[in-house]
N, C-alpha and C positions, 0 to 999 in steps of 0.2 A: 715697867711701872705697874706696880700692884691697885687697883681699882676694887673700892667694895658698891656694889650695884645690888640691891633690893631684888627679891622674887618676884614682888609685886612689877617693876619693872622688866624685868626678863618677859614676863609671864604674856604683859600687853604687847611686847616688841613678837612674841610667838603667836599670838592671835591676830597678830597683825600679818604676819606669813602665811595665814591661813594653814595652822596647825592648831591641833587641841591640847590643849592643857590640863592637867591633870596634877590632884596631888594638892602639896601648902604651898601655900604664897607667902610664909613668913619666914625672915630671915635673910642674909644674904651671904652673896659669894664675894670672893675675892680675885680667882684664878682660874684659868681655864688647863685640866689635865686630860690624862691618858686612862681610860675605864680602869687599866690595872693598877695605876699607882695615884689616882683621887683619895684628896682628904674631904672634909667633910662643909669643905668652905670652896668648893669646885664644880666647875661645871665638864659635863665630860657626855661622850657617845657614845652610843653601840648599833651596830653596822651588820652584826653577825645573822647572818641566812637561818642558825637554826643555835637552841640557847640563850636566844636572846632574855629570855625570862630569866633563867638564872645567873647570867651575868650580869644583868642591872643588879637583882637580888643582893649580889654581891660586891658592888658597887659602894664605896665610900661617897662619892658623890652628892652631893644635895641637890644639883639639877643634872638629866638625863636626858639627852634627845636620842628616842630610841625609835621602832616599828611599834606601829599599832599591835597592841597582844592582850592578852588577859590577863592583868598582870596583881599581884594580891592585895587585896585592902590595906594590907598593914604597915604595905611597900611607902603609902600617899601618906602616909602620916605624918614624916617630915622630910618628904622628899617634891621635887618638882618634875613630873614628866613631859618632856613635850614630845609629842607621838607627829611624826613625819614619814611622809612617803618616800624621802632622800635625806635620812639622819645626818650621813656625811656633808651633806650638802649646806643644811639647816646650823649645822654645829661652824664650819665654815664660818656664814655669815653672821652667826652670833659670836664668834670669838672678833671676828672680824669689825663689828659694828662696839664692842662694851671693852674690848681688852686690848687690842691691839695699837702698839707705841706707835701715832705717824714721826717720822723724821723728820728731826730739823731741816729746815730748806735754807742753804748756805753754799758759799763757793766757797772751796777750801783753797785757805791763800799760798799754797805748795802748788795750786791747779797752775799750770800753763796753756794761757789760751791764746789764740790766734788775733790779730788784729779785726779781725774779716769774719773772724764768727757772730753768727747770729744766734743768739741766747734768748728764749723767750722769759715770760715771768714764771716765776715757781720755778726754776729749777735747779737743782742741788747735784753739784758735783765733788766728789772724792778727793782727798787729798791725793796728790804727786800724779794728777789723772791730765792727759795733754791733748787738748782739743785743735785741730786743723779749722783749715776756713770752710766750716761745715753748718749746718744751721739744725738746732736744736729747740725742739715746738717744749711751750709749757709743760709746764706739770710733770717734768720728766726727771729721772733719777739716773746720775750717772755715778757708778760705784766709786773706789778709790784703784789707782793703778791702771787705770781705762786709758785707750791709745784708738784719739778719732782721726782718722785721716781728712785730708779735703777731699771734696764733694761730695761728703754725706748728709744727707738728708733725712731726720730725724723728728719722726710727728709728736704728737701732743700724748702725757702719759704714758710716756717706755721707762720701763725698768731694766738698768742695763748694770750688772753685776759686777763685782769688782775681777781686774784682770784681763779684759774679754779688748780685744783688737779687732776695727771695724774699719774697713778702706785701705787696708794693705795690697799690695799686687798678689794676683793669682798666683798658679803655678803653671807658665803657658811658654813653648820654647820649640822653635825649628832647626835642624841641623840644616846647614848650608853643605855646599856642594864637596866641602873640604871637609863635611863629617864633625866640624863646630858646632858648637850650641851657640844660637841668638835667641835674645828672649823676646817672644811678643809682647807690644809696647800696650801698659795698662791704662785705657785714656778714660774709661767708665767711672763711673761713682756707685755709693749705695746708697737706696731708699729703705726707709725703713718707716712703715707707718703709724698710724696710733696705737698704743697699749699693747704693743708688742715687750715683750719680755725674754732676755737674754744673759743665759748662766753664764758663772765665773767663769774665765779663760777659756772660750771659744774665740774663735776667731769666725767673722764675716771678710772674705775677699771684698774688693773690688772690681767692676764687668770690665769686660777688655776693650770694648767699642759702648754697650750698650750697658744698662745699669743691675747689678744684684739686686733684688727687692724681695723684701718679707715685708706681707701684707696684714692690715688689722688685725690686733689679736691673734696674733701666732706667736706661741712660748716657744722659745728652745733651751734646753738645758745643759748644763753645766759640760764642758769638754766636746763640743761641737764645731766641726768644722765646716761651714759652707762655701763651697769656690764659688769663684767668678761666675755669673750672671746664672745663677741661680736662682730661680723663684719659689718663693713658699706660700703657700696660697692660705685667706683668712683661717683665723680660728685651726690652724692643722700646730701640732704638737709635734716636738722633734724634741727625742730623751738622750739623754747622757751619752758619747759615745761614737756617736753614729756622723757619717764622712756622707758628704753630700756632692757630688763630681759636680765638674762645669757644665753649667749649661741645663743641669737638671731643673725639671719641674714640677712641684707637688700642689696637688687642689686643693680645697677647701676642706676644711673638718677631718685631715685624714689623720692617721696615727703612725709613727716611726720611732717603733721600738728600740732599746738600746743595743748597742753594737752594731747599726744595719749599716749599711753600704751600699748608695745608689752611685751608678755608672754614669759617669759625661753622657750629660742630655736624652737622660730616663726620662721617659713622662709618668707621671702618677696620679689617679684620677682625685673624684671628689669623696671623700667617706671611706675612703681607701684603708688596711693597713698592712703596714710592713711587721711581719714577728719580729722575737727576738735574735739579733743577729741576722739576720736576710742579707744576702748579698744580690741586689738586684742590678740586673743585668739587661731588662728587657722590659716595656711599658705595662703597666697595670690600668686595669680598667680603672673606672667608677667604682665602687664599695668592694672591691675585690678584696680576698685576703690572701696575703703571699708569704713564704716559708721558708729557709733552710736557705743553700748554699749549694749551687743558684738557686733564686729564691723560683718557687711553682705556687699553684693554685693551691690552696691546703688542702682540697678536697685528694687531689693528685699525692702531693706532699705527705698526706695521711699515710695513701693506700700504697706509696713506695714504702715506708717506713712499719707498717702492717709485713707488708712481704721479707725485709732486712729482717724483723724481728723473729717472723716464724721460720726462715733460712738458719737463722743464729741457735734458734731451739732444737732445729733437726740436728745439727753434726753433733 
């Protein structure tokens, strides 16, 4: 939905972030763009390390949230800068607070829910999306095509994408004495706490005795898979891709870049991160950063990949 919001307006919502303002306050916007393809009724950022001066210059834009720079008089004339320590960040929460559609909050009557489910207020579920006897806190968003098993547990504010299967059985199995496959029997649930956020079609296991839990504020992104009992510890990021074994554990604030692959019952510290693609095999410290396939310390990981390369130079 197209909104026209005043500069005058924009300008107090940026001094109220404790950003400076700079530039006209007259006029307004309608849309929030991309620095390269701003018209002149948009709001847009620049992020760039270095240039930054010439690619606002350049800029169709009417308001900029850029780095503070020296930037030319002729620039303010009917432009709005707002100069921030974290443009990215700044531009976020103004598109976020002037532009952005909330959704309608509705249960969509394809949803099939369970007798036994417990549905808080505000919450908005997807057409053809089938809920178990699971309990699901306010203010939460559940996509369309969404598959909740029973006993999951569901805190207040998650955003859970369309596609994504939560409380399915692991993948856990013993060969008996005859060389058969029996499956271990999945009796856990999953927890999943506040304002956690979960891409299209991943799938969350179910714990096999004891429960999977992804804790406050942990995003995962889209094609993720997390087994059985699993824990993802607050505010840690988990990107497109990436297999997460049973029983694994990650800390707080860490990072797990896409394609990586943690091992059944890897521990992973707090601040931690995993590169891209990392196969890890073995527990990471606290703020550690680990590499490659197996994954090692980068530092390590560097000085192997220093030596392949000057090896590769000599023949």
């Amino acid at each position: 939905m197209e909104s026209q919001i005043s500069l005058s307006t924009i300008g107090a919502w940026a001094i109220a972030q404790n950003c400076c303002v700079q530039g006209s306050d007259r006029g307004y916007v309608r849309t929030a763009s991309s620095l390269a393809n701003a018209s002149n009724d948009a709001v847009s950022f620049c992020n760039a390390k270095s240039d930054c001066v010439a690619l606002v210059e350049e800029c169709h834009a009417r308001v900029i949230v850029c780095p503070a720079e020296n930037y030319p008089e002729a620039l303010l004339e009917d432009k709005m800068l707002i100069l921030s320590d974290r443009p990215r960040l700044t531009f976020m929460r103004l598109v976020s607070t002037f532009f952005k559609e909330s959704p309608a909050v509705a249960i969509h009557p394809t949803a099939i829910i369970h007798e036994k489910a417990e549905i808080g207020e505000n919450v908005s579920i997807g057409a053809y999306s089938i809920i178990g006897a699971s309990k699901i806190g306010r203010n939460s968003r559940i996509g369309e095509h969404v598959v909740i098993k029973d006993k999951v547990t569901i805190g207040e504010a998650v955003n859970i994408f369309p596609g994504v299967i939560i409380g399915a059985d692991g993948f856990g199995y013993e060969r008996n004495s005859d060389g058969e496959i029996e499956k271990f029997p999945h009796i856990g649930g999953v927890v999943i706490e506040d304002n956690v956020e979960i891409g299209g079609n991943t799938c969350v296991d179910r714990g096999t005795l004891d429960n999977t839990i992804i804790k406050r504020g942990a995003k995962i992104d889209n094609l993720v898979h997390v087994a059985h009992n699993v824990e993802i510890g607050e505010e840690t990021l988990v990107i497109a891709l990436s297999m997460l074994g049973g029983g694994a554990k990650i800390g707080k604030r860490s990072w797990v870049a896409p394609g990586s692959v943690i091992s059944n019952k890897v521990k992973i510290g707090d601040d931690a991160l995993a590169g891209l693609g990392a196969v890890i095999v073995k527990d990471v410290a606290d703020k550690q950063v680990v590499m490659g396939a197996p994954a090692r310390d980068q530092s390590e990981f560097r000085k192997m990949m220093k030596f392949i390369n000057s090896n590769i130079r000599d023949e």
